[in-house]
LOVEXTI-254386 format. One line per 10 residues: number of its first residue (from 1); for each residue x, y, z of C-alpha. Coordinates in nm, 2 decimals. Layout:
<recs>
NUM) X:Y:Z | ...
</recs>
This chain:
<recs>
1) -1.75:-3.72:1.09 | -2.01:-3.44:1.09 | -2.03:-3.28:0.81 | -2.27:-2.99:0.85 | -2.38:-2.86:1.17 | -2.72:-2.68:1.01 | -2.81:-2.72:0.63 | -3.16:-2.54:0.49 | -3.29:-2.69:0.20 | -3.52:-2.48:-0.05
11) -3.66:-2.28:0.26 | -3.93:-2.03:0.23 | -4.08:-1.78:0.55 | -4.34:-1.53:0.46 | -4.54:-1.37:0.71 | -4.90:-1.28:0.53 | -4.81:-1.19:0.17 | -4.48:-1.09:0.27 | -4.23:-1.35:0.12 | -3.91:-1.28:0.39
21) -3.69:-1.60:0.31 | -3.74:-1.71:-0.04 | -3.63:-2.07:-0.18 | -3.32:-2.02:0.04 | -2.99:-2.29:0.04 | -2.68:-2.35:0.21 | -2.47:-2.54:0.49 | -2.31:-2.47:0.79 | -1.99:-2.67:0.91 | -1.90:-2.77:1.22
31) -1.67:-2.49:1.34 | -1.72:-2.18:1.11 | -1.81:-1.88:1.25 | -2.06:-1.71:1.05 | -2.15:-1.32:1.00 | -2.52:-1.30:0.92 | -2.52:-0.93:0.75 | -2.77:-0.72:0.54 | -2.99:-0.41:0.60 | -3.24:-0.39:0.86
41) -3.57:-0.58:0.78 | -3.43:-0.80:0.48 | -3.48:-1.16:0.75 | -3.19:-1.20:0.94 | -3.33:-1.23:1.23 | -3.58:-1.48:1.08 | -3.30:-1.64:0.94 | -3.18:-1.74:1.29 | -3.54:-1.77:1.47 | -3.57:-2.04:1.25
51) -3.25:-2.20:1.29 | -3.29:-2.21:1.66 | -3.66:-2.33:1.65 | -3.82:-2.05:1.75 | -4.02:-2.02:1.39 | -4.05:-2.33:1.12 | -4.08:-2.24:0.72 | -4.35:-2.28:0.52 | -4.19:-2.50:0.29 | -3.82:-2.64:0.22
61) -3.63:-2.84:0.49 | -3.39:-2.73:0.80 | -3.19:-2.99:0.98 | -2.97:-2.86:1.30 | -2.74:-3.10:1.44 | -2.58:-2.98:1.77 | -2.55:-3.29:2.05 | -2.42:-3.04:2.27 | -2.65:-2.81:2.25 | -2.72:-2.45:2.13
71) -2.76:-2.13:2.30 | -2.98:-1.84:2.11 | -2.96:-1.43:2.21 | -3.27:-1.28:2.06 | -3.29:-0.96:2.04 | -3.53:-0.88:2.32 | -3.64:-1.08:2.62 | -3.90:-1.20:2.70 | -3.88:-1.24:3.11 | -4.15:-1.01:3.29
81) -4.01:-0.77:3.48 | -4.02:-0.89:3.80 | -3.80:-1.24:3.74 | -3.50:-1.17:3.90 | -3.12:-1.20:3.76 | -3.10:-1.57:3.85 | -3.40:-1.64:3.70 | -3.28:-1.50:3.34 | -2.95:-1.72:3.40 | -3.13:-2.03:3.43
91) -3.37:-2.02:3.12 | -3.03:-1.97:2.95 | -2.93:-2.25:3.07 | -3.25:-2.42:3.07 | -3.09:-2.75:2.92 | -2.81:-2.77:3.09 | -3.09:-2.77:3.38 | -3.24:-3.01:3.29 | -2.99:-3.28:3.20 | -2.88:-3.15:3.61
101) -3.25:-3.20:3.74 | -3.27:-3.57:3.46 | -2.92:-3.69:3.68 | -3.09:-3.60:4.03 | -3.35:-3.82:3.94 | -3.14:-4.10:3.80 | -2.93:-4.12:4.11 | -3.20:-4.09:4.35 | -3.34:-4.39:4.18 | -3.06:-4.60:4.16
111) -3.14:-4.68:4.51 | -3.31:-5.05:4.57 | -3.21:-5.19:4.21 | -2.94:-5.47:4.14 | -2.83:-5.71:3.90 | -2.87:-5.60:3.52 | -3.15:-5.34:3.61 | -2.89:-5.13:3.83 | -2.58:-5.19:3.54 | -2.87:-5.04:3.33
121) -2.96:-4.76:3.54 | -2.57:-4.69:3.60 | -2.49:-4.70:3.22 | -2.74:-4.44:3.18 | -2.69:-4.22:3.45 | -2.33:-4.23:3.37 | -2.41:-4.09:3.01 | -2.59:-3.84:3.11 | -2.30:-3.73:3.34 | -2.04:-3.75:3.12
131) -2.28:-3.49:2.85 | -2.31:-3.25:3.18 | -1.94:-3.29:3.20 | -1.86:-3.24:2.82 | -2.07:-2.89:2.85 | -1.83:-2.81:3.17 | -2.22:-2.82:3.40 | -2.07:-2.77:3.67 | -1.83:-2.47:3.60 | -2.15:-2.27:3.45
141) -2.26:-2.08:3.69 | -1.89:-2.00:3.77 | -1.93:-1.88:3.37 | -2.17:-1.65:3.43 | -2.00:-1.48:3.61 | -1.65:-1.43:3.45 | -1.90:-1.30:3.14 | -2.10:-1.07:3.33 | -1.72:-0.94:3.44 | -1.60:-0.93:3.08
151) -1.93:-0.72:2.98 | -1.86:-0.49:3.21 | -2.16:-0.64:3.50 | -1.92:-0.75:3.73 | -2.11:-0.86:4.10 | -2.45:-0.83:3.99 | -2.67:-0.99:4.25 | -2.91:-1.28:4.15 | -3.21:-1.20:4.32 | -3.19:-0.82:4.14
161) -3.52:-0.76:3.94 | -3.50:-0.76:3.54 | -3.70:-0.43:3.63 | -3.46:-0.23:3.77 | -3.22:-0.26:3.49 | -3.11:-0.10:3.24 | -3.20:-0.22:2.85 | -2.81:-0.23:2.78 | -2.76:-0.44:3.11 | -3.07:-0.63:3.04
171) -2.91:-0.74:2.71 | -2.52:-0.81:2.85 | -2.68:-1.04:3.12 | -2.89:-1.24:2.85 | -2.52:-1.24:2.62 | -2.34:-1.37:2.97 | -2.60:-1.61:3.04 | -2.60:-1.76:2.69 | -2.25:-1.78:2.71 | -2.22:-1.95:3.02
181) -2.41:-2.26:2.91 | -2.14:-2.32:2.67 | -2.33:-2.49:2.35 | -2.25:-2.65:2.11 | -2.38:-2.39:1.86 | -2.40:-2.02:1.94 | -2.69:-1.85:1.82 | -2.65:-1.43:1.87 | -2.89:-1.17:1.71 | -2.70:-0.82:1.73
191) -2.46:-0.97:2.01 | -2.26:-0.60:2.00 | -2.58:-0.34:2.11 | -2.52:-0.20:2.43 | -2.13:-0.32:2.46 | -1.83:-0.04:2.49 | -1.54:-0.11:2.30 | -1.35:-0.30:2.58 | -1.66:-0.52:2.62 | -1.68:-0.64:2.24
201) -1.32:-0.70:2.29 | -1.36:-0.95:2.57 | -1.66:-1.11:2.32 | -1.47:-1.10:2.01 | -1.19:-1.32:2.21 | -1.44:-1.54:2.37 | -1.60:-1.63:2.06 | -1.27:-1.67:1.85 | -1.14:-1.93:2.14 | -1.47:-2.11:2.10
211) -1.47:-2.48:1.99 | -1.78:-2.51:1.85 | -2.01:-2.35:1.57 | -2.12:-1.93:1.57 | -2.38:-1.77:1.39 | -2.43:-1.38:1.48 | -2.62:-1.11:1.28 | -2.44:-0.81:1.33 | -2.35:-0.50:1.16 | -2.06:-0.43:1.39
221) -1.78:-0.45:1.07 | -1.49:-0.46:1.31 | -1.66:-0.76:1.48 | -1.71:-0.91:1.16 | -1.32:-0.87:1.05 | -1.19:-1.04:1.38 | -1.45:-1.32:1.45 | -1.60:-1.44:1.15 | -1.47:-1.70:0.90 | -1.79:-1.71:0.66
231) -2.06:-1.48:0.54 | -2.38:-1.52:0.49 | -2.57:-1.20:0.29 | -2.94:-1.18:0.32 | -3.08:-0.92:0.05 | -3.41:-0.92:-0.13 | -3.54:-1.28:0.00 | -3.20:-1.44:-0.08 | -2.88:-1.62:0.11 | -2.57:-1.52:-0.05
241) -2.24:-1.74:0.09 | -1.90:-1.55:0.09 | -1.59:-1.74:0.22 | -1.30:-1.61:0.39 | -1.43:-1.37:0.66 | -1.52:-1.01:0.60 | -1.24:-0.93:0.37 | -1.35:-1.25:0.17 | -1.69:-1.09:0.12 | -1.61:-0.75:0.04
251) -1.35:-0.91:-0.22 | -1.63:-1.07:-0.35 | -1.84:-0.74:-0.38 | -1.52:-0.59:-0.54 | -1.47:-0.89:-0.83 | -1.91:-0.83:-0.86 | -1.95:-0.47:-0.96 | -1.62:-0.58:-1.21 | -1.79:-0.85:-1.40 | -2.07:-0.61:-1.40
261) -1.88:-0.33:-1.55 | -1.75:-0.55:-1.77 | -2.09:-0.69:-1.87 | -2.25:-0.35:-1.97 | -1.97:-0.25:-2.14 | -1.96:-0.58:-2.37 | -2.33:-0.48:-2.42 | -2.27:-0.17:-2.49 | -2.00:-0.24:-2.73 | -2.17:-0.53:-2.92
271) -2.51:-0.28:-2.96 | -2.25:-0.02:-3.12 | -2.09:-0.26:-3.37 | -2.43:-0.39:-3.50 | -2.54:-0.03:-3.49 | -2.22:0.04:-3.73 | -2.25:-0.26:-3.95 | -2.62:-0.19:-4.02 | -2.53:0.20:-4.12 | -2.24:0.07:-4.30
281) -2.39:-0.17:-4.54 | -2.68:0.09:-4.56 | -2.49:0.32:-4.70 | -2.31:0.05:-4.91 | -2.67:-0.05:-5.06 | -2.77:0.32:-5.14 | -2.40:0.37:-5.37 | -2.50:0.07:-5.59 | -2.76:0.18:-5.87 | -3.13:0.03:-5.87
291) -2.95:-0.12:-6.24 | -2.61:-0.18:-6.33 | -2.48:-0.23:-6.70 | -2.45:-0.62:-6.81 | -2.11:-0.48:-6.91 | -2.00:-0.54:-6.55 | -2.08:-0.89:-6.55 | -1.97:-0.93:-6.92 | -2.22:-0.88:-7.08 | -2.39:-0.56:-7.25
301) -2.78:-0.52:-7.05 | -2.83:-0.41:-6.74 | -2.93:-0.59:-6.46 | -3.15:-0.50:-6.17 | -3.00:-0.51:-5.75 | -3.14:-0.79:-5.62 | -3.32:-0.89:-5.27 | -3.03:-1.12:-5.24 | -2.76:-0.88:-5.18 | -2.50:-0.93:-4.96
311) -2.50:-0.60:-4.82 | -2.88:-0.62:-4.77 | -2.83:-0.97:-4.59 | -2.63:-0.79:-4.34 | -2.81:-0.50:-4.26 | -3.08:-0.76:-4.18 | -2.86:-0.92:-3.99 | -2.72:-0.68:-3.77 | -3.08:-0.52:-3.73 | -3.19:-0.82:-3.56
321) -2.92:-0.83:-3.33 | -2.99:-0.48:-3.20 | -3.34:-0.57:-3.16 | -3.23:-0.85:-2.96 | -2.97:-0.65:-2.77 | -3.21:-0.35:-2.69 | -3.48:-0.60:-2.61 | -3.29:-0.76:-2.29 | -3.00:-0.46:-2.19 | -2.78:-0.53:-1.98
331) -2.82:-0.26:-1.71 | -2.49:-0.09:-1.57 | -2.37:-0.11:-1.19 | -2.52:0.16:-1.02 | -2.26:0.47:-0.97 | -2.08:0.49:-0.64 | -2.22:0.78:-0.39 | -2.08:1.11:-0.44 | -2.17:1.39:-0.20 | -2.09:1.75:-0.40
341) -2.06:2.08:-0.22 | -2.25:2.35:-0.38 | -2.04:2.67:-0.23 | -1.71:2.63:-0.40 | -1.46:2.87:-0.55 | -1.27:2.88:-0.85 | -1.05:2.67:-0.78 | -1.30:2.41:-0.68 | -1.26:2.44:-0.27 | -1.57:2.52:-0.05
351) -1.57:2.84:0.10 | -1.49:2.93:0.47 | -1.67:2.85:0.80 | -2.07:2.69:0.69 | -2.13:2.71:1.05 | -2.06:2.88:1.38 | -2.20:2.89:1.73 | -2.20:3.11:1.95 | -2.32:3.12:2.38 | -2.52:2.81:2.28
361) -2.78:2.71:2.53 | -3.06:2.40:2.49 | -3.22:2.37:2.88 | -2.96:2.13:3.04 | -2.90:1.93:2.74 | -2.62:2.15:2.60 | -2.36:2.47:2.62 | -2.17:2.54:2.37 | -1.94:2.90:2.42 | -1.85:2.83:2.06
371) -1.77:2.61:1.80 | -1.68:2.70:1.42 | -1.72:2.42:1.15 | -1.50:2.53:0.84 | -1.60:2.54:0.52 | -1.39:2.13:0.47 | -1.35:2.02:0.81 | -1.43:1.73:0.98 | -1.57:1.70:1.30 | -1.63:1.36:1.54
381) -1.84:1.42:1.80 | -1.88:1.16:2.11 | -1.98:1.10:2.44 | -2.19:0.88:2.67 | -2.57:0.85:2.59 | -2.73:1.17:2.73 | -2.40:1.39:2.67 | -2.63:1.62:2.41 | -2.47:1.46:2.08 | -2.83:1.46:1.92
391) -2.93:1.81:2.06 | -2.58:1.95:1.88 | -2.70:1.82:1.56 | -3.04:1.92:1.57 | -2.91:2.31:1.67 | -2.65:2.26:1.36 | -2.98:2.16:1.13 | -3.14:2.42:1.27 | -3.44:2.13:1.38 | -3.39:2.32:1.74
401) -3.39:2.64:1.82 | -3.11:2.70:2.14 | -3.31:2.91:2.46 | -2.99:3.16:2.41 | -2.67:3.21:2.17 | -2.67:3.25:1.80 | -2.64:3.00:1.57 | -2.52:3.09:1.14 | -2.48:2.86:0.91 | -2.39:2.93:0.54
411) -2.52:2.70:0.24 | -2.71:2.40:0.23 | -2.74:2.17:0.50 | -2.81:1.79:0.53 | -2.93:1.56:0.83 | -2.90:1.16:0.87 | -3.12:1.16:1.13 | -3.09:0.92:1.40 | -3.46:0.88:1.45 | -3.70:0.86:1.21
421) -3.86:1.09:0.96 | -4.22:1.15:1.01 | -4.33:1.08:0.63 | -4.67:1.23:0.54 | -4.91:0.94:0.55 | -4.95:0.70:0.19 | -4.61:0.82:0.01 | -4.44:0.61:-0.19 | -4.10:0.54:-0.25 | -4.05:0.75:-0.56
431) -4.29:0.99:-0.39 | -4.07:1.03:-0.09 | -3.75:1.06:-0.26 | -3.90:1.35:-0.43 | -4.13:1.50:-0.15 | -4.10:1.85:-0.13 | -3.87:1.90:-0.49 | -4.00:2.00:-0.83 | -3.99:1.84:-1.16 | -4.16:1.53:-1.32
441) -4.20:1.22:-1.13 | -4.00:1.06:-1.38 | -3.73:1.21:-1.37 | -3.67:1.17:-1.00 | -3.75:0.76:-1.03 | -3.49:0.78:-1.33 | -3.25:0.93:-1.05 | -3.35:0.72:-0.75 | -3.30:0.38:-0.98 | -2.93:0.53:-1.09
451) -2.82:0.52:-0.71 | -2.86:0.16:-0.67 | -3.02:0.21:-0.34 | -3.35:0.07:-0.42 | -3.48:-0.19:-0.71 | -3.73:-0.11:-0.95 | -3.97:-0.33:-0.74 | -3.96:-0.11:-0.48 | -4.09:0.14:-0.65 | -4.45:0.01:-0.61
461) -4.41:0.03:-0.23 | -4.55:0.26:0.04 | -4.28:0.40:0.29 | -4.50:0.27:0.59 | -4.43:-0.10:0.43 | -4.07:-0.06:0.43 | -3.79:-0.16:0.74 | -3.64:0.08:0.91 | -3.31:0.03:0.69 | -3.49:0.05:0.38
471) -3.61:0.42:0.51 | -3.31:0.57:0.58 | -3.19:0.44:0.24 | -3.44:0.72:0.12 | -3.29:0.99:0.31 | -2.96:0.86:0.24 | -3.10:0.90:-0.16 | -3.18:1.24:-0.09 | -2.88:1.37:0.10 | -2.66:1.27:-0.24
481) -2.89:1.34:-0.47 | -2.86:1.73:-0.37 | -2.57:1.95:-0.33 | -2.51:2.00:0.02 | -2.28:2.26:0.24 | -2.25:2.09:0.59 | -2.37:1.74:0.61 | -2.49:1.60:0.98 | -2.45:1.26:0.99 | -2.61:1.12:1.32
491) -2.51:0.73:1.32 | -2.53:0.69:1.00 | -2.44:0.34:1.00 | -2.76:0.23:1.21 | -2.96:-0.05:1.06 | -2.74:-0.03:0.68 | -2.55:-0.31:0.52 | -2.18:-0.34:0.56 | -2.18:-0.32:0.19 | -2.35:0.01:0.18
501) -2.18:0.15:0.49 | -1.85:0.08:0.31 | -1.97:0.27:-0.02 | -2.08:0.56:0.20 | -1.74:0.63:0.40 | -1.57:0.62:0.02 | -1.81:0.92:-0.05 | -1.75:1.09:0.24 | -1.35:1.10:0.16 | -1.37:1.24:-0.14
511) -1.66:1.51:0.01 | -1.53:1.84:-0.04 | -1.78:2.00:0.21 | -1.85:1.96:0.59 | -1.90:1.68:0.79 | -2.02:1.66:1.15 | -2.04:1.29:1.26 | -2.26:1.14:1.57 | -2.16:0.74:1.55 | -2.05:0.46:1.76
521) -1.93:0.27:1.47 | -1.57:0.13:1.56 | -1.43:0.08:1.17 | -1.57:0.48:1.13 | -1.41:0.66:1.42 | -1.11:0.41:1.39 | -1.10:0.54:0.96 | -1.18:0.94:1.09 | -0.95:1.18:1.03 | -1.02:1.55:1.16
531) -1.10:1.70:1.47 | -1.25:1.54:1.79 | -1.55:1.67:2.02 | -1.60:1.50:2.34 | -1.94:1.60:2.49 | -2.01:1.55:2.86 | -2.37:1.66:3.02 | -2.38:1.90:2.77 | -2.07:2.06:2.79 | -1.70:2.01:2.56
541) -1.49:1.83:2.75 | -1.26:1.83:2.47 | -1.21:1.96:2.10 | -0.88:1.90:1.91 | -0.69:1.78:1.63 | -0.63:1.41:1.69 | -0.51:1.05:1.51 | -0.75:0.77:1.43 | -0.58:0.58:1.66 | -0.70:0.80:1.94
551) -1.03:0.84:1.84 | -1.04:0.47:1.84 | -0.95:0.45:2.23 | -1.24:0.64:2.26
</recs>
């Protein structure tokens, strides 16, 4: 019986100087579905180039085992644009291809043999067919199409150019094809990007009825809850293993920052006691005299304190414990992100309306008769790409000034951009964080280090060496390191760790302030609670109260 379907062995990828995969072990059974997660840039996607062949490590052993094959989604394609539809379906099914084109050839050549050289030829060309027949060969073109249906491509015509498609249809038709040739082993790099909800549905199903092995890197946590059966964390070089699914890991995570809690404060409670005892015995030592009469011994001299005192034993003692303890601390779990309004009233609740719109026009990109944001209120905002979510958030920020209306917003406001921030050039990470704040540089590396969202090894790095998750980790930094009024977050769940994402929707419930949110993120709009904007070209289609439930229709 097989016993792992992929094991790595001590495996190390660097790319230049760049260690990406360091020392890294584990196994893979046959049958387990396995969430690849972590933030954007820590080599996920290595992780599974590797796996499927398409890089090798530099040291350390990989062994893939899949007789019927294995089928691997990168994230981009590399087809010119010109190939047409039918040619992106058959390099997905290149083998299957192959083993088709390998039994043409055996059966045209069976013709003229006899005797023990055609029972050879048959035995073999009956192999081959019963492998085509194990991967369903015949039905996969049939495939193709019932997955181009479930995606949401339905009668896409095979000699369309890759050209004229879309990026989002480009990427279904690679998932269909990939699909369709049915492997053994299932190989998917970001398998949700570019899929509505009722297309991840149709994958989610198709991957939970499959027979064989799944590995996807994905940050899509819903897709992670109803698909996966293992985890596999990639952070800082490492391979972390989690069992039972998504709620398995972040039980794990839970039962983690625990025993580290419970670390620091055994540290922290051992340090005081030795602190104590030493001060204790101190003061001990300094009530007995330099001399004490002999009369207290029994006898009538006196008698000098000697090195060999107990209490002075102990002081020593417990001295070079604390040294010991204070030499290697134990540091404390980083504390949980808290957002803090800075407009609040007595009684602690933000004030009234932080913004309000009003005749709102951005050239055809949005019109907005009004919209008031209260001084706690939620607000969703959706729509299809191009509906003016973006331009919204960048008049709220006030990034984008509107060709007519008036836009007032009270207090301090913050922006999770969607796109990038243009960083002056040869920043740091510390440098960043503070860019454009006052005080010592040391105080604001004290801070960053205190949020847990970077290591002190980062601290050495420039922000043009970092991923793009490790970037908005510094404006994430920022936005809670600051009070803030009315805080724009415009998918804030791009390209950050489950882990992280999780912390960050904790935050935002307990958030006394204002939040606008821009996110297709299915756990977050199925979690929101507070009022819904549907954007169309530009223009509300609709804006009221509404359940989770709805939102998550949506």
């Amino acid at each position: 019986m097989l016993t792992a379907q992929l094991s790595l062995h001590h495996v190390t990828r660097r790319y230049d100087d760049h260690v990406v995969l360091d020392d890294v072990s584990f196994s893979v059974k046959p049958g387990e579905r396995v969430g690849i997660i972590g933030d954007n840039g820590t080599g996920k996607s290595t992780l599974l180039r590797l796996i499927a062949g398409q890089d090798r490590p530099d040291n350390g052993d990989l062994t893939v085992i899949a007789p019927g094959g294995s089928g691997y989604l990168a994230q981009s394609w590399a087809l010119p644009p010109e190939a047409t539809v039918q040619d992106a379906v058959d390099t997905a099914l290149a083998d299957l291809r192959e083993l088709e084109a390998r039994m043409h050839h055996a059966e045209a050549g069976l013709t003229g043999l006899a005797g023990a050289e055609l029972t050879a030829a048959l035995d073999a060309y009956a192999r081959m067919v019963a492998r085509y027949e194990a991967r369903a060969g015949y039905e996969a073109d049939a495939r193709v199409d019932i997955a181009l249906h479930g995606l949401g491509l339905p009668g896409l015509a095979r000699d369309r150019a890759l050209g004229t498609l879309s990026g989002g249809e480009r990427s279904r038709l690679a998932l269909a094809a990939t699909l369709a040739s049915q492997p053994e082993l299932i190989l998917l790099d970001e398998p949700t990007n570019d899929l509505d909800d009722q297309a991840v549905s149709w994958l989610e199903a198709h991957l939970r009825a499959h027979r064989g092995t799944v590995l996807a890197v994905t940050h899509d946590r819903v897709f992670l809850e109803r698909v996966t059966t293992t985890i596999l964390e990639v952070r800082e070089g490492k391979v972390t293993r989690h069992g039972d699914g998504y709620n398995g890991y972040l039980a794990a995570k839970a039962a983690e920052r625990r025993r580290r809690m419970q670390e620091y404060a055994d540290w922290c409670a051992e340090l005081a006691r030795n602190q104590k005892l030493a001060a204790t015995n101190v003061a001990r030592l300094e009530a007995v005299p330099r001399k004490l009469p002999f009369a207290v011994f029994g006898h009538g001299g006196f008698r000098a304190r000697g090195r060999g005192h107990g209490a002075m034993v102990r002081i020593r003692n417990a001295k070079e414990r604390v040294e010991r303890l204070t030499d290697s601390p134990v540091a404390p779990p980083p504390e949980p992100l808290v957002f803090a309004p800075r407009m609040t009233t007595a009684d602690g609740r933000t004030s009234q309306a932080v913004a309000e719109l009003t005749g709102i026009r951005v050239e055809d990109r949005l019109h907005i008769p009004s919209l008031r944001i209260g001084g706690e209120e939620r607000l969703l905002v959706t729509g299809p790409n191009g509906a003016g979510k973006t331009t919204l958030m960048r008049v709220l920020a006030g990034e984008l000034r509107p060709d007519e209306g008036t836009v007032r917003t009270r207090g301090r406001v913050g922006h999770l951009r969607q796109e990038e921030t243009p960083w002056p050039p040869g920043l740091t990470v510390p440098q960043a964080f503070a860019h454009g704040r006052g005080g010592e540089l040391d105080e604001h590396i004290d801070h960053l280090l205190s949020l847990g969202l970077f290591s002190p090894a980062d601290l050495r790095l420039k922000v043009r060496e970092l991923s793009y998750g490790q970037r908005r980790r510094i404006e994430l930094a920022r936005l809670v390191s600051e009070p803030i009024d009315l805080l724009l977050l415009d998918e804030p769940t791009n390209h950050l760790s489950p882990a992280l994402v999780e912390e960050l929707e904790g935050a935002l419930a307990h958030y006394r302030g204002a939040v606008v949110v821009v996110t297709h993120d299915r756990r977050m709009r199925t979690r929101f609670t507070g009022r819904h904007v549907e954007l169309n070209t530009g223009h509300i289609a609709q804006s009221a109260p509404c359940s989770p439930e709805a939102v998550a229709k949506r």
